[in-house]
C-alpha positions, 0 to 999 in steps of 0.5 A, spaced: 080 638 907 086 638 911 091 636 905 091 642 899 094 642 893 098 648 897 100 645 902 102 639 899 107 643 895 109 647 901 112 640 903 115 637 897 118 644 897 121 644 904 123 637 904 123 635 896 128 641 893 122 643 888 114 641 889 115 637 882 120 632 885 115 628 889 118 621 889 124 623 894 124 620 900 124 626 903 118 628 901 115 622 902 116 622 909 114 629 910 109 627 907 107 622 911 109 625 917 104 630 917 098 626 915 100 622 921 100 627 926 092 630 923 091 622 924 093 622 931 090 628 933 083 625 929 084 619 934 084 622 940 078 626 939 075 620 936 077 613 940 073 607 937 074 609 929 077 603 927 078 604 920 082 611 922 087 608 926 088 602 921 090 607 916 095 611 921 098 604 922 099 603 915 102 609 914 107 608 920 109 603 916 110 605 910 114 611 913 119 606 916 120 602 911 123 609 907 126 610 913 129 603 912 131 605 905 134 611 907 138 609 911 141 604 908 142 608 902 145 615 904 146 614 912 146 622 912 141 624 907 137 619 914 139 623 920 138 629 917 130 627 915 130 625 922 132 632 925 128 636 921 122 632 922 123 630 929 121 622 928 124 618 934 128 612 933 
């Protein structure tokens, strides 16, 4: 399994300030980032998994949807996932 618990925490203590607070949208994002780069590199490597490359794309969409709120909300909050996270836009 690519996403323990561990790691899980690890991110949500990153991003998130404590691994508890996991409704942050920092979190989230980070969250979401890493299961899209582990999607990405599964895709190439396995080109015709269409239920995979669907998957990636709602994830894509849900991280640009908080991105979208984020930067409506708290503009500083926004650039500074982006930078953090290296996330082009």
């Amino acid at each position: 399994m690519y996403l323990t618990k561990e790691k899980k925490a690890e991110i949500f203590t990153q991003h998130g300030g404590v691994a508890a607070n996991t409704g942050s949208a920092e979190g989230q994002i980070a969250l979401f980032t890493y299961r899209i780069s582990h999607l990405t590199e599964h895709l190439k490597r396995n080109r015709k998994d269409y239920n995979t490359e669907r998957s990636l794309v709602l994830l894509v969409g849900k991280r640009r949807r908080l991105l979208d709120y984020l930067k409506n909300t708290e503009i500083n909050r926004y650039r500074e996932i982006i930078k953090v996270l290296g996330i082009r836009k």
